[in-house]
BAMARBA-478016 format. One record per residue (C-alpha): x, y, z. Coordinates in steps of 0.25 Angstrom, whole numbers, plus 5000, padded with zeros to 4 digits. Each point is the difference from the previous one (the first is absolute). Layout:
# residues N
XYZ/...
This chain:
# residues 940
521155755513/500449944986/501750004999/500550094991/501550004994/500750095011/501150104992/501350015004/500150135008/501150075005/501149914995/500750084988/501350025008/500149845004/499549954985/501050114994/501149915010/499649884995/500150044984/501450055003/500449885006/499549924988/500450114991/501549965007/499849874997/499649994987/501550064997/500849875006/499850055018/499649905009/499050085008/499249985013/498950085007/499449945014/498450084999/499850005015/498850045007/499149985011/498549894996/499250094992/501050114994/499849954988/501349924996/499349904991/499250094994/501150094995/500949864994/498749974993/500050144992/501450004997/500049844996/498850044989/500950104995/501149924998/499149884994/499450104991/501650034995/499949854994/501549975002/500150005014/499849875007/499250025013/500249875010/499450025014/499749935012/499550035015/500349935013/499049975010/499649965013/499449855005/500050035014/500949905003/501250094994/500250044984/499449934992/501249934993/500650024987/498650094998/500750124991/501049914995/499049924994/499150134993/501550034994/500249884994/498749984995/500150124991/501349964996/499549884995/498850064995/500850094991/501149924994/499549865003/500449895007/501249954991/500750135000/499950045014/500649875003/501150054991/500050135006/500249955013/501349914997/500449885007/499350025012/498749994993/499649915009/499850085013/498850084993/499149865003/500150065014/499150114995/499449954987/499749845001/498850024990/500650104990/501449945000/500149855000/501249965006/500749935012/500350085011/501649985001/500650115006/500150065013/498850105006/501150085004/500250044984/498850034996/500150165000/501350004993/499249904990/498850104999/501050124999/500849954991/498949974991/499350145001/501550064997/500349914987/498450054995/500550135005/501150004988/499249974989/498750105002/499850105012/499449935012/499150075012/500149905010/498950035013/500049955011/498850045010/499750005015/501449965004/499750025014/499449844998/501249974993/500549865002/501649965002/500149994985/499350114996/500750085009/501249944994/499650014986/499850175001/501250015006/500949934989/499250074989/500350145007/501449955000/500249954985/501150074993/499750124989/499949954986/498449935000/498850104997/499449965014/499050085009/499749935014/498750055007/499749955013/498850065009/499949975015/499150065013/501050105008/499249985010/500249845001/501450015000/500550035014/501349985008/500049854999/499349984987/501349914991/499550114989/500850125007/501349964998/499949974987/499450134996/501250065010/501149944992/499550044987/499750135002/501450015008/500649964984/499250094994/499349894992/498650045002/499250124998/499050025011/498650054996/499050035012/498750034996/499550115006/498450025007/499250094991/500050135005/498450084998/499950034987/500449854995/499049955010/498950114992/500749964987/499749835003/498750025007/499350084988/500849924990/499149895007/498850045001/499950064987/499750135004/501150125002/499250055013/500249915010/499050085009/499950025017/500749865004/501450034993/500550045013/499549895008/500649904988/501350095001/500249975015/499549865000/500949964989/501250075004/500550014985/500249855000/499449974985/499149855005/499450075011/499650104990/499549904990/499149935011/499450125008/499650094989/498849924993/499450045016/500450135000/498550065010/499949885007/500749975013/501249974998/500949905009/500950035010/500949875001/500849954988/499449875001/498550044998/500650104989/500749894992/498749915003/499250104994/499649954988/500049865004/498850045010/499250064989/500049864992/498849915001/500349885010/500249914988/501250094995/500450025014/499949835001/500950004987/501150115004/500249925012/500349884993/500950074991/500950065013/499949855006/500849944987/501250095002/500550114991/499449974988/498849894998/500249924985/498749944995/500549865001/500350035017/498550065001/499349894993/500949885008/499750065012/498750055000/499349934988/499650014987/498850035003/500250105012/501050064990/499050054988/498950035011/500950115003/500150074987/499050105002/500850035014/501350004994/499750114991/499350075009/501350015007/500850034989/499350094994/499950085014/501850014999/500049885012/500549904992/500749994986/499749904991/500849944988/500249884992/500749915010/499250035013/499750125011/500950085009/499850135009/500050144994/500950035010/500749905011/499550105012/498649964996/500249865001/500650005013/498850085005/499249894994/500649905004/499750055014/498749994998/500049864998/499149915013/500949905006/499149894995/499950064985/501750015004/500149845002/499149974989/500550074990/501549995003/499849845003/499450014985/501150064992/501249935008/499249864996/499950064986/501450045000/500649865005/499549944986/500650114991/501749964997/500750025011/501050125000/500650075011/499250134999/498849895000/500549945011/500150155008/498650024997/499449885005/500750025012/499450115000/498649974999/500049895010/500850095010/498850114998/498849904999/500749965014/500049854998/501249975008/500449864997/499850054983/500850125004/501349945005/499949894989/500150104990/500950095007/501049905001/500049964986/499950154997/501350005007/500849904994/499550044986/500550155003/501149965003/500549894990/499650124990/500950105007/498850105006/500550025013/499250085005/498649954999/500549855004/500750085012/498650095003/499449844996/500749925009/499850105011/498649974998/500149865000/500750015015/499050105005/498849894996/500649885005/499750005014/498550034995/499949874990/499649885010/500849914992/501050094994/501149914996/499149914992/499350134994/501350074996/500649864996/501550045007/500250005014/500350135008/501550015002/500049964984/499250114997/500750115009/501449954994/499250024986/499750145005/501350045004/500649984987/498850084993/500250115011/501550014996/499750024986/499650125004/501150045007/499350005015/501149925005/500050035015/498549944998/500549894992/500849955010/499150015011/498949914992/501449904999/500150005015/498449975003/500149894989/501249955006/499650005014/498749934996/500749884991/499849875004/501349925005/499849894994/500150054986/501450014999/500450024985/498750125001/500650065011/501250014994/499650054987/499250105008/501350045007/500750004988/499050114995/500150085011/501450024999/499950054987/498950105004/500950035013/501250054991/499450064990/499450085011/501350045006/499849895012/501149935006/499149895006/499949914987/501249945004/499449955011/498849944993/500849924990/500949945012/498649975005/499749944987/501349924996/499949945016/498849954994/500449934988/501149955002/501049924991/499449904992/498550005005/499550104989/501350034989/498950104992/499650105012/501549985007/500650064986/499050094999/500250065015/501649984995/499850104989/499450115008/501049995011/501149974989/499550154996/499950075013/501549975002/500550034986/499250135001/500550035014/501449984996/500249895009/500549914989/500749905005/498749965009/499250024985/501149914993/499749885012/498850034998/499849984984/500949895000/498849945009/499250054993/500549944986/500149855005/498750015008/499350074984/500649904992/499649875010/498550044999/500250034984/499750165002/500850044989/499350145002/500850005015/501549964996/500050114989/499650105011/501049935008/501249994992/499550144995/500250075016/501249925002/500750064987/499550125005/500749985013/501449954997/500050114989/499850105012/501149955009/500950014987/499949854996/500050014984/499549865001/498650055003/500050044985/500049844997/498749985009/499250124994/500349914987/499649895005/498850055006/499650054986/500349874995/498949935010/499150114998/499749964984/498850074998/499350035014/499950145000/500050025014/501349945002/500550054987/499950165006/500649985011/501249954991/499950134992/499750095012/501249955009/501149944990/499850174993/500050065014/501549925005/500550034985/499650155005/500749975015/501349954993/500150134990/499749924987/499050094995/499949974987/499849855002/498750045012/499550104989/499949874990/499349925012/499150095005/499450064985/500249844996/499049965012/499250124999/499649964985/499649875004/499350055011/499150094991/499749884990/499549915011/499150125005/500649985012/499650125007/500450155003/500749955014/501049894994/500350094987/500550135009/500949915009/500749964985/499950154996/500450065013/501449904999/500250064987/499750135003/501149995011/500949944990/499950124990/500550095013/501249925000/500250014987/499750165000/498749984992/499350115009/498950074993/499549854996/500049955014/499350135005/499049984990/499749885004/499950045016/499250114996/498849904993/500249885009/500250055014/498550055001/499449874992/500849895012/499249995014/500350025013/501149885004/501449985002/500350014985/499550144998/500950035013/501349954991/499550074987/499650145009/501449995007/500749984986/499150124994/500350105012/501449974998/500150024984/499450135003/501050055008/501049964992/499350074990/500250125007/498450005003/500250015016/498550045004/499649894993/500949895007/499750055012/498650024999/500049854995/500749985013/499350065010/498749934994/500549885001/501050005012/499049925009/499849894988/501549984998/500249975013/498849915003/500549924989/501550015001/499849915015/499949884989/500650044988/501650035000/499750074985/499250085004/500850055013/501350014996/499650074987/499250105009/501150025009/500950044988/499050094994/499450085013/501850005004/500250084986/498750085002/500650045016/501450024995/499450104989/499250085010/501450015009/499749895010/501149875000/499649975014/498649954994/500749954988/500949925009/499049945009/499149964989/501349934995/500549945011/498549955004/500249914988/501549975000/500049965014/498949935002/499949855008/499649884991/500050044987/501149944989/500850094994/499450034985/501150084992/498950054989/499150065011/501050055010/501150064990/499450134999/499850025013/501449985006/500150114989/499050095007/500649975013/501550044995/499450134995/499450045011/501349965008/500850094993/499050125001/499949985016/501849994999/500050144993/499050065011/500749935011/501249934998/500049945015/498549955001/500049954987/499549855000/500849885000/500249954984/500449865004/498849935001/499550064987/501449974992/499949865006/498649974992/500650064987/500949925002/499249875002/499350054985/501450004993/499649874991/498750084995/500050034986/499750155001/501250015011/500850094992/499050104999/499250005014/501349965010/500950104990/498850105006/500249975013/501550005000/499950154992/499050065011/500949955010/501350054995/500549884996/499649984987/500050104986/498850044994/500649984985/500249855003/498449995003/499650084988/500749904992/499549875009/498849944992/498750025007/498650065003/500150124988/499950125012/501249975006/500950044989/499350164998/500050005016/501649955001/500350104988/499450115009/500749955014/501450004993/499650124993/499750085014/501349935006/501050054988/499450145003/500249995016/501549964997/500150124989/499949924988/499350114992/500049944986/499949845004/498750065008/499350054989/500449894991/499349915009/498850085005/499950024984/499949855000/499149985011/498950114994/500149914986/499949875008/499050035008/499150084989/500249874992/499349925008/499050105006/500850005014/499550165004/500649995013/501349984996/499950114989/499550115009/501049975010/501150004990/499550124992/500050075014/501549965003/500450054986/499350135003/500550015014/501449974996/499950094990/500149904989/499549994987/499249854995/500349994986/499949904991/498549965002/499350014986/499049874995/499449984989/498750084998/499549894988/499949915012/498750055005/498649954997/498950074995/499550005013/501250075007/500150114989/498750035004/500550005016/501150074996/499250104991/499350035015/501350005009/500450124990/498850095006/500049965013/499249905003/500149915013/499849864999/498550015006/499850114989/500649914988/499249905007/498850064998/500150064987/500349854994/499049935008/501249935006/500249965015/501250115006/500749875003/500049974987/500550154995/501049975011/500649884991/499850064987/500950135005/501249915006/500049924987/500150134993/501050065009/500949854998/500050014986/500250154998/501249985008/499750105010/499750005015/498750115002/498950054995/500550144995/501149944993/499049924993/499250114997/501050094994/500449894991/498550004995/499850144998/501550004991/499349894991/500749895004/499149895000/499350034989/501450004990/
C-alpha cells in the first residue's frame, strides 16, 4: 500500500503536557519532560507534532539530536553531535564559539567539520561545554532542546541531559528527551539517572499510553481514507494491541492473513517489495542507522547506487524506508532490525566487509572508529575485527566514551584467541590490551571487573619487562583503591622491588607518587613524609618536574596533618615547581585549600579553592577536577556559616560526581549539613545509602573515616544511643598504626566525650574510662581550632564551660550549639533569666546560619522551661525576589515539595530558599515566618 501521513491520535492529554511545559518556559523556568514508552508507542511521532508547532511560532529555537546504537555500544557523541549542528546551524559557527565561552574547544569532539578548532580540553568536559552553551542561547531566545532514544544514550549524552535538567531557574529552557521503557531494565546505567531526578522532582514524566479502540478505529480510517473500517477492525484491534506502528503496518492488509509473530508482522511490508527493493532495504539495514549517500555509493558503487533508484522508491513510497536530502534510514528502527535479520550470511560478509572498508577512508573519528569495528565484527573477519576493535577502543577512550571502548575492548578479548596472529593483527600484545581494558572498564565504574582484568594482565606480563610490569603495577594499585581494595599496597611493593634506586628514576618516582599518596590519604603520615621525600630526590634526578611538585605537594599535606605549620612552605614550593602544568598545579589548589580547611583558616581555603576552581574551568579541565575545588569551598563556606550556599552547591553537584572515593567525602559532608540543618530524614537516608561505600573506602582513607565516624556518632547520640556513638568513636581514636591528625580526629574526641557524659548521667558506675580519650586531646592542644574543639571536650566532660567555647574561634556551628549547651546547663542549675538569654542567643545564631537543629532544640527548651525567645526580628528587605515568592507560599501552607512544585524548583531547592528566609526574617519556623507575611511585613 502507498504511505500515507499517519495523524496524530489519541495524544491531546501528552501534547497539552508538553505546551505547558513550553508555556513555563517561555516565562524564565527551566523545565524537563522524559516521553517514555515502549518501540512503537509513538514517542517520535508525538515530538514531531509538537516541534512543528513550535517552529511555526517563529521565535522558538528548536535543536534536536538522537542517540543510537552501533552494535558495538552507543554510538558516541551521536545526539551530541545533532545538538550542536543545529546550534551551529542557527547562529553560526563564530558566535556559538562565543556562546560556548573558553571551553570552546571541547565542541571538536562532536563537531570537527562545523567547528575548526583544536581539541584541548578534557573528554570529561564536554557535557558541561554543550550544557553551558544550550543554557547561554537559552538567555537570549527560548530554546527546546530534544534529545531522542536515550535508552542508547552514550556517557556524555547521559551526562549532558542530566546537567541541562539541573540548570538553575532564570533561561527560557525546555528539555525533551524520549527513551524505550521497555529497554531500560535493572542494570541499564539510564535508571539511576532517571531515579535521581525524578527523586528532586526535576522532571515531569510522560508515559504514553496504547490507544485504547476507538483511537485504533480513529488511526485505521484516518488511513485508509474511509471512515468504515469494515470486518477486519477487530482482528487489527487485537493484532495491534493499541500500539500505534503496529497499527500503521497491518491495516493497509486488513482481509488478508495476518501474521501471528511480531517478526513476520514488522517484515510485512518488506515481503511485499520486489526482490530489487527487498535487495536495497537490505543494504540500507547493513549500513547501520542511517545510510548517507556518499556511504552507499563507496561501498557499493556508483553504479549499483543509481541502478537501485527505481527500487529505492519503491521502498519509500511503501513507508519502508524514508528518504531525504542526506541519505536513507528505517521508518521505524524495529523494521530495520527485522531486516537486518534477513540478511544471508554470505550477503552479511559482503556487505558489512564493504562499508567498513569504505568507512576506513572517511576521517577518522571515534563514532567512525565504533562503526568499523562494527562492521568487521558482523561481517566476521576476525583478524579485521580485533584490529579495529582495538583502535576503537583506544580512541573511546582517549575521547572519554567509556562505555563503548569498555563494550569495545571486551570485544577485542573475546576475538583474540580466534586471530591466528592476534598480536600482530591488534598491533599490542595481550596483557597490554587487558591492562588497556581494565582502565576502560573503570571508567565505567565496574571496578571489581576492573580489577580482575589487572590481575589476568599481570599474571600474564612477561618478567622480563621490568619498567612494564611496574607501570602495570602501578595501575593496579590505583584501580585497587579506588575500588576500595587493600591489595594495591601489595602490587606497588611488587613494583618498587622492581625498580629499584637509580635503574629507572621516571617509573620509581612515578610508583613514589602513588605510594607517597596511599600513606598520606591513609594517615600514615610519617610513612607518606619518607616517602615524598624519596620521592622528591628520585623526581628531580630524572627531571619529572611534574613528580616533585606531586611530592612536595603530599609531604606539605602531611607535616601539615601531624601539626607541622612548615608543610604550608612545601604546598608553596610545590606550586612554585608546578608553573604551568595543570595537573600538578590542582593538586596545589586542591590540598593546600583542603589543610587551610584542617587548620580552621576558612577564609584563606575559600580564596584557594574558588582561586583553583576558576582556573580550572578556564583550562576546560573537566567536571571531576572542578568539583574537588568546588567541594573545598563549599566546605569552607560551612565554616564560615555560609549554609544556604554550600547547600546549594551539594544539592547540584552531588548528583553530577561519579561513583569514587570523592563522592564518598562530598555525600558524607552532605548527610552531615542536613542534619545540622535540622533535615534528619535526609541525613539519615543519605546514610543508610551509603553506609556500605563509606566503609569500603574509609579502609584507605583516614578523611573519609574519621569524618564518618563523627557524623554516624552525632546521628546515634540524636537517636539516644552513645554506646554506638562511642564505639564508632573509639574505632577511630584507638586505632593501631595511624599518626595522630588533630584536624581529623578533634571532632571526634568531641563525640566520644559526649557520648561519655550521657552513659555517666545513666550509670555513673559503668560509665567508661575518659583517660584515653583526654589524653588524645591532649596531644592536639598545638592545633589551631583547640580552643574551640578541646574546650568541647572539656565542657561535655564537666571539665570545661560552654561559654569559653562559644567565644573560641571555630567551625561556625559550634558557637549556636555551645550557646544552647550553656543555655540548658544555666536552666538545670535555676538560672532562669541567663537561660533565656542564651537559648535566645542560640535561636538567633543558629537561624543566621541556617543551623535548624540547634533552633528547634532550643525553641523547644525555651518552650519546655517556660521561657520566652525574643529578640529575633531580621530584616524583611533582605529577601530576593525569589524568597518573596517562597515566603508568599510558606503563608498558605505549602510544604517544600509543594513550593517545589509549583515553582518548577527541586524540594531541595525550596528547602534552601525557606532557611534563607527564616535566617533573614530572624525567626526560627515556618508559622512565625508565615504570620510575618500575612501582617505585610515583607512587602513594607
Amino acid at each position: 500500500m502507498a504511505h500515507v501521513r499517519a495523524p496524530l491520535v489519541g495524544r491531546a492529554p501528552e501534547l497539552a503536557v508538553l505546551r505547558e511545559a513550553y508555556a513555563e518556559a517561555r516565562r524564565g523556568a527551566v523545565r524537563s519532560v522524559l516521553v517514555a514508552g515502549e518501540a512503537g508507542i509513538g514517542k517520535s511521532r508525538l515530538l514531531r507534532e509538537f516541534v512543528s508547532e513550535l517552529r511555526e511560532s517563529g521565535d522558538t529555537l528548536v535543536v534536536s539530536g538522537a542517540c543510537a546504537d552501533s552494535g558495538s555500544g552507543p554510538l558516541p557523541y551521536a545526539a551530541l553531535e545533532g545538538l550542536v549542528r543545529d546550534v551551529v546551524g542557527a547562529l553560526g559557527a563564530d558566535r556559538t564559539l562565543d556562546e560556548a565561552g573558553p571551553s570552546a574547544d571541547a565542541l571538536g569532539l562532536v563537531a570537527p567539520r562545523l567547528i575548526d578548532v583544536r581539541v584541548q580540553a578534557s573528554p570529561g568536559r564536554l557535557p558541561e561545554v554543550v550544557a553551558g552553551l544550550l543554557a547561554s542561547v537559552a538567555q537570549r531566545q527560548p530554546l527546546v532542546v530534544v534529545v531522542e532514544d536515550l535508552h542508547w544514550a552514550d556517557d556524555a549524552t547521559r551526562a549532558t541531559v542530566d546537567r541541562l535538567a539541573r540548570l538553575p531557574q532564570g533561561s527560557a529552557l525546555l528539555l525533551v528527551a524520549s527513551y524505550r521503557s521497555d529497554d531500560v531494565g535493572r542494570g541499564h546505567p539510564l535508571r539511576s539517572m532517571l531515579a535521581e531526578l525524578e527523586r528532586a522532582r526535576l522532571v515531569t514524566r510522560l508515559a504514553v499510553p496504547r490507544l485504547d479502540e476507538g483511537e485504533i478505529a480513529q488511526l485505521a480510517a484516518a488511513l485508509l481514507g474511509d471512515d468504515d473500517v469494515g470486518p477486519g477492525l477487530a482482528d487489527l484491534i487485537d493484532r495491534s494491541e493499541g500500539v500505534p506502528f503496529y497499527v500503521e503496518e497491518l491495516v493497509g492488509f486488513l482481509g488478508t492473513d495476518l501474521p501471528d509473530s511480531l517478526r513476520d508482522l514488522l517484515l510485512l511490508r518488506y515481503s511485499r517489495l520486489s526482490p530489487a527493493a527487498q535487495e536495497f532495504c537490505r543494504q540500507v539495514a547493513a549500513a547501520g542507522p542511517r545510510a548517507s549517500y556518499d556511504l552507499l555509493s563507496d561501498a557499493l558503487g556508483p553504479d549499483a547506487v543509481v541502478a537501485a533508484e527505481g527500487a529505492a522508491r519503491e521502498a519509500v513510497a511503501a513507508a519502508v524506508l524514508e528518504g531525504d536530502e542526506d541519505g536513507y534510514a528505517f521508518r521505524h528502527a524495529l523494521v530495520q532490525e527485522a531486516v537486518l535479520s534477513e540478511l544471508l550470511p554470505g550477503e552479511r560478509r559482503r556487505l558489512h566487509s564493504a562499508y567498513a572498508n569504505a568507512l576506513e577512508s572517511y576521517p577518522t573519528t571515534v563514532a567512525r572508529l565504533s562503526e568499523i569495528a562494527e562492521h568487521w565484527w558482523r561481517a566476521r573477519v576476525p583478524d579485521r575485527a580485533l584490529a579495529a576493535a582495538v583502535r576503537g577502543q583506544e580512541a573511546a577512550d582517549r575521547a572519554g566514551s567509556w562505555t563503548t571502548a569498555a563494550t569495545l575492548g571486551e570485544r577485542a578479548l573475546d576475538l583474540w584467541e580466534m586471530v591466528p596472529d592476534a598480536e600482530e593483527a591488534a598491533g599490542v600484545s595481550h596483557h597490554q590490551l587487558v591492562i588497556g581494558v581494565a582502565d576502560s572498564v573503570r571508567s565505567t565504574t565496574r571496578l571489581d571487573r576492573a580489577l580482575a582484568l589487572c590481575q589476568q594482565a599481570l599474571a600474564e606480563w612477561p618478567p622480563d619487562d621490568t619498567d612494564g610490569l611496574a607501570r602495570a603495577l602501578d595501575n593496579a594499585a590505583v584501580i585497587a583503591a579506588q575500588a576500595g581494595s587493600t591489595e594495591g599496597r601489595a602490587f606497588l611493593e611488587r613494583a618498587l622491588a622492581l625498580v629499584g634506586p637509580g635503574e629507572n628514576d621516571e617509573v620509581r618516582a612515578l610508583l613514589l607518587v602513588t605510594k607517597t599518596r596511599d600513606g598520606m590519604l591513609d594517615g600514615r603520615s610519617r610513612e607518606a613524609i619518607a616517602s615524598a621525600t624519596e620521592c622528591f630526590e628520585t623526581a628531580t634526578a630524572a627531571g619529572a618536574t611534574s613528580s616533585a611538585s606531586l611530592a612536595l605537594n603530599m609531604r606539605g599535606v602531611s607535616r601539615v596533618s601531624l601539626g607541622d605549620v612548615g608543610g604550608l612552605d612545601d604546598l608553596e614550593r610545590a606550586r612554585d615547581l608546578a608553573v604551568d602544568d595543570w595537573r600538578a598545579l590542582s593538586r596545589y589548589y586542591v590540598n593546600a585549600s583542603h589543610c587551610h580547611l584542617l587548620r580552621g583558616e576558612f577564609e584563606i581555603a575559600l580564596g584557594l579553592a574558588s582561586e583553583g576552581a576558576r582556573r580550572s574551568r578556564a583550562l576546560g579541565s573537566g567536571w571531576s577536577t572542578d568539583a574537588m575545588l568546588e567541594g573545598n569551598a563549599a566546605e569552607a563556606m560551612i565554616g564560615l556559616g555560609r549554609w544556604d550556599e554550600a547547600a546549594a552547591w551539594y544539592e547540584r553537584a552531588i548528583p553530577l560526581v561519579s561513583d569514587s572515593m570523592f563522592a564518598m567525602y562530598l555525600r558524607e559532608r552532605w548527610a552531615w549539613l542536613q542534619m545540622w540543618r535540622g533535615e534528619l530524614d535526609a541525613s539519615e537516608a543519605i546514610a543508610r545509602a551509603k553506609l556500605a561505600g563509606w566503609e569500603r573506602f574509609g579502609r584507605l582513607e583516614q578523611q573519609v573515616r574519621t569524618r564518618v565516624a563523627a557524623t554516624l556518632g552525632e546521628m546515634a547520640l540524636l537517636r539516644g544511643d552513645p554506646d554506638e556513638a562511642l564505639r564508632l568513636a573509639s574505632d577511630i581514636l584507638l586505632r593501631q598504626g595511624q599518626d595522630r591528625s588533630p584536624g581529623d580526629e578533634l571532632p571526634v574526641v568531641a563525640v566520644a566525650a559526649r557520648a561519655i557524659a550521657v552513659l555517666r548521667r545513666e550509670d555513673v558506675g559503668a560509665a567508661p574510662d575518659v583517660a584515653p580519650y583526654r589524653a588524645i586531646a591532649e596531644e592536639c592542644a598545638s592545633w589551631p581550632t583547640f580552643a574551640a574543639w578541646g574546650g568541647a571536650v572539656a565542657a561535655e566532660l564537666g571539665e570545661g564551660t560552654w561559654s569559653a567555647v562559644a567565644d573560641a574561634p571555630g567551625p561556625a556551628h559550634l558557637r549556636p550549639y555551645a550557646l544552647l549547651r550553656d543555655g540548658e546547663a544555666l536552666l538545670a542549675e535555676g538560672d532562669r533569666a541567663g537561660a533565656r538569654e542564651r537559648l535566645t542567643e542560640a535561636v538567633a545564631a543558629g537561624s543566621a546560619i541556617g543551623a535548624g537543629l540547634v533552633v528547634q532544640r532550643a525553641e523547644a527548651v525555651l518552650e519546655s522551661g517556660g521561657l520566652d525567645a525574643v529578640g529575633r526580628r531580621g530584616d524583611p528587605d533582605e529577601l530576593t525576589e525569589r524568597e518573596r515568592q517562597v515566603l508568599a507560599l510558606v503563608a498558605e501552607g505549602l510544604s517544600n515539595g509543594e513550593i517545589g512544585e509549583r515553582l518548577f524548583i527541586s524540594r531541595k531547592t525550596a528547602s534552601v530558599h525557606v532557611s534563607a528566609i527564616l535566617r533573614k526574617l530572624g525567626v526560627a519556623s515556618r508559622t512565625e515566618a508565615a504570620v510575618r507575611a500575612r501582617s505585610g511585613a515583607p512587602g513594607e
